[in-house]
C-alpha positions in Angstrom: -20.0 9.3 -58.5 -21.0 13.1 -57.7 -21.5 11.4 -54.2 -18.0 9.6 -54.1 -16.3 13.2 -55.1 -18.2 15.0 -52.6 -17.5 12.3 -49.6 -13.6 12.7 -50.7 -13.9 16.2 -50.6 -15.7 16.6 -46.6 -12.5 14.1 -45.7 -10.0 16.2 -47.0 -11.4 19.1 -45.1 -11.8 17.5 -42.1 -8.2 16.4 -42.5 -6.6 19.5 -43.3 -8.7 21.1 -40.1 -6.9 18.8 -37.3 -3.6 20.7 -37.9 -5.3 23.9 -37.5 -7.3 23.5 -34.8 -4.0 21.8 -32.9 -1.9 25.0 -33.8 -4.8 26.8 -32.4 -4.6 25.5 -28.8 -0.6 25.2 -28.9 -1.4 29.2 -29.1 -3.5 29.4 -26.3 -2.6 31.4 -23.3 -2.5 29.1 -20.1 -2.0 29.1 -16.4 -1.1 25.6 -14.9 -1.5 24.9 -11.3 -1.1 22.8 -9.2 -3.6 21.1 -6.2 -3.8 18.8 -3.1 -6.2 17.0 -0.8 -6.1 14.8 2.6 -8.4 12.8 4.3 -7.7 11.4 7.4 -9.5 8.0 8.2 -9.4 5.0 10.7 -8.2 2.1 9.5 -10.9 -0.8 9.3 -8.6 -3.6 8.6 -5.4 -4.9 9.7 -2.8 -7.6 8.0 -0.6 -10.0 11.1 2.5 -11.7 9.8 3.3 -14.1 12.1 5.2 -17.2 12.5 7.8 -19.3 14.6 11.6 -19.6 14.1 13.5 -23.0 15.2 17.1 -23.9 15.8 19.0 -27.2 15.7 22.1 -28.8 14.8 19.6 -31.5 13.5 17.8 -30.2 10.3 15.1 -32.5 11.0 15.0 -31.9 15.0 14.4 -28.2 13.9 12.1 -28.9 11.2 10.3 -31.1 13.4 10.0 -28.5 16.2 9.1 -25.6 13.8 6.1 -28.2 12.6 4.6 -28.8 16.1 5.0 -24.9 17.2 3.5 -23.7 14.6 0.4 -26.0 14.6 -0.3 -25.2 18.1 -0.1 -21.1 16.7 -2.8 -21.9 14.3 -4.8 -24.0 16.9 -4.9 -21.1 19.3 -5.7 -18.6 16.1 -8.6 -20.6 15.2 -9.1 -20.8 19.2 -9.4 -16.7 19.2 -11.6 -16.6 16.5 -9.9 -16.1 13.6 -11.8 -18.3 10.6 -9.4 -20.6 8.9 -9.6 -19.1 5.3 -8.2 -15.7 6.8 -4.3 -17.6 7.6 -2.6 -18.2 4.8 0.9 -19.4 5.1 3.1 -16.6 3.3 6.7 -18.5 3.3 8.6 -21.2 4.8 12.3 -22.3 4.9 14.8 -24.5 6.6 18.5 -23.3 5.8 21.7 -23.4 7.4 21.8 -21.0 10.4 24.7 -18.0 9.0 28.0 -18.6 11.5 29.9 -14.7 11.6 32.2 -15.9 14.5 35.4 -16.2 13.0 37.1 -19.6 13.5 40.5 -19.4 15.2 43.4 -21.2 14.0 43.8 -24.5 15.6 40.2 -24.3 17.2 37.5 -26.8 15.5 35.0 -25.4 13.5 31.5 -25.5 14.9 28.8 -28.0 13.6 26.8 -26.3 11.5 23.1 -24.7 12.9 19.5 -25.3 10.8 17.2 -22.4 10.9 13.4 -23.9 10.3 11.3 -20.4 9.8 8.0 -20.5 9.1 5.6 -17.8 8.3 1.7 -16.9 8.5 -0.3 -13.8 6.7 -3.0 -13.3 9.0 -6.3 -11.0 7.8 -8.3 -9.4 10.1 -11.6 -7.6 9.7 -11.7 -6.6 12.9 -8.7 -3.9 14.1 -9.7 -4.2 17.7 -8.9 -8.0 18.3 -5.1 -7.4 17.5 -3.5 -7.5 20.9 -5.9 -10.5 21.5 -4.7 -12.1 18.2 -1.1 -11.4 18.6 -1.2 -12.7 22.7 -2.9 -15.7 21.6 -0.4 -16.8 18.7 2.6 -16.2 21.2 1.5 -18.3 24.1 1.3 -21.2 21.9 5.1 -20.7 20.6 4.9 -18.0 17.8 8.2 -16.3 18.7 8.3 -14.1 15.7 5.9 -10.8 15.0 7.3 -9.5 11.2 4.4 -7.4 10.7 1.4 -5.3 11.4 -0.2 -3.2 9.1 -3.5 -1.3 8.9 -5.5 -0.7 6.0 -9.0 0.5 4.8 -11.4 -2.4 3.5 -12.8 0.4 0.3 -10.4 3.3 0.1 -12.7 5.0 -2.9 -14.9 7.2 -0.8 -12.1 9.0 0.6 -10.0 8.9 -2.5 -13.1 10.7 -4.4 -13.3 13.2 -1.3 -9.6 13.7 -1.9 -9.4 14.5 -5.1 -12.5 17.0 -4.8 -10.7 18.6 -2.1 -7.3 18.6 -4.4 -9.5 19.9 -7.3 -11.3 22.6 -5.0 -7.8 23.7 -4.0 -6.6 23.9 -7.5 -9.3 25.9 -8.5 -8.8 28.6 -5.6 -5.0 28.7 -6.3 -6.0 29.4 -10.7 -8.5 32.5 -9.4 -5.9 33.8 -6.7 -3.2 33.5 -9.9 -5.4 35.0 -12.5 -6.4 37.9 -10.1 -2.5 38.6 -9.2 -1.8 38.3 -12.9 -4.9 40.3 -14.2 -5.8 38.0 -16.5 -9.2 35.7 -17.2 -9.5 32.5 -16.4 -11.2 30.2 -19.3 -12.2 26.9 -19.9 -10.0 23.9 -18.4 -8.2 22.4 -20.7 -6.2 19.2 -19.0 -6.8 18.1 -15.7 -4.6 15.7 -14.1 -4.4 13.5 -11.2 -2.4 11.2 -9.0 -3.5 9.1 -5.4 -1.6 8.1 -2.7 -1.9 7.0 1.1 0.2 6.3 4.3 -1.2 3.5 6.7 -0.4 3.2 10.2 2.4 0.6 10.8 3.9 -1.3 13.5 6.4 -3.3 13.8 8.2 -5.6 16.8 9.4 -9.0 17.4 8.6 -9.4 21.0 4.7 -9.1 22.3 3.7 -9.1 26.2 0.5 -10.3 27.4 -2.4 -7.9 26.9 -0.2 -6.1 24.1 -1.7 -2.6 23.1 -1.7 -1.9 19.6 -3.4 1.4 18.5 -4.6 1.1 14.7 -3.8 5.6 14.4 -5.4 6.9 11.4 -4.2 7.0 7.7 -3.5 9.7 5.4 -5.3 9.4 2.1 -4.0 12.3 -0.6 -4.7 13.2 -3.9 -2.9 15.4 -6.2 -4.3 17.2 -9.3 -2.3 19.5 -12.0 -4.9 22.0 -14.2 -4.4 23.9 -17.1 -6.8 26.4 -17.6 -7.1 28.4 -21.2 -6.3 32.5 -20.0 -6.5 35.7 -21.7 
């Protein structure tokens, strides 16, 4: 029983010690600040959405068409080297092409126009194949280019390198306040952080033979907020 009582007792005081110590660091002195870090890297990766668009008063004679076009883009992918399991089709759609020529009175209104569209996410390990890539898929019919975007394979090494460089810079900014402000820097108390990154992107809907397309570099940042105890 004298155990019980004495077990009760240690609870209440730890309980009754929370509120005190919070009070305690709502009374600290602090200095918040804020920090940044880029890292500029080459992409290593690159995503191609391709595909081929078909016209026809005959939904069928367009889906048809659309269907034959875009086997022969495949075939000449595979062709360039691209392994299968890296084209995935990302949408398709066969719709009634939109008509925003007004209709004058007593003129006929046209038939209407089926648009077949059909669409390919291609995945490349290799950012110096592109043009190749993109050359390839045209001369067998693909006649539209939505997208080309570069990316890293593992952006982690470079986030971690950004956010040391944010955290660095953080810390220099604290000493330069603390100096300015005579006052001591303490003990961190929060430490914050955020990630982003800007990859190269291009975009166009009509390629040339022998296209050049330049991967750039991207931006990898990190931000950091600190709060550092001061007195």
């Amino acid at each position: 029983m004298k155990n019980v009582r004495m077990m009760f007792l240690g609870m209440m005081l730890l309980f009754l010690a929370v509120p005190f110590a919070t009070a305690a660091e709502n009374n600290v002195s602090k200095l918040i600040v804020q920090g940044e870090g880029k890292v500029i890297a080459a992409p290593d990766k690159v995503t191609v959405v391709l595909g081929v668009e078909t016209r026809d008063s005959s939904a069928a004679i367009a889906a048809s068409e659309n269907a034959q076009l875009m086997n022969e883009t495949i075939a000449a992918l595979l062709a360039a080297g691209i392994a299968e399991n890296e084209i995935q089709t990302s949408s398709y759609s066969l719709r009634t092409a939109s008509q925003d020529e007004p209709v004058l009175a007593g003129t006929r209104q046209k038939a209407p126009e089926f648009l077949a569209s059909n669409l390919v996410t291609v995945n490349l390990n290799n950012t110096t194949d592109v043009g190749r890539v993109l050359d390839a898929a045209v001369s067998a019919g693909s006649n539209t280019i939505q997208e080309v975007s570069f990316d890293l394979k593992d952006a982690q090494p470079q986030q971690d390198l950004a956010l040391t460089l944010a955290i660095e810079d953080a810390s220099r900014k604290a000493e330069v306040a603390a100096e300015a402000a005579s006052v001591n820097l303490g003990r961190v108390l929060e430490i914050s952080e955020g990630y982003g990154y800007v990859a190269a992107k291009s975009q166009s809907a009509v390629f040339d033979m022998a296209t050049p397309i330049q991967p750039g570099q991207m931006e990898i940042t990190a931000s950091v907020t600190m709060t550092y105890e001061i007195s």
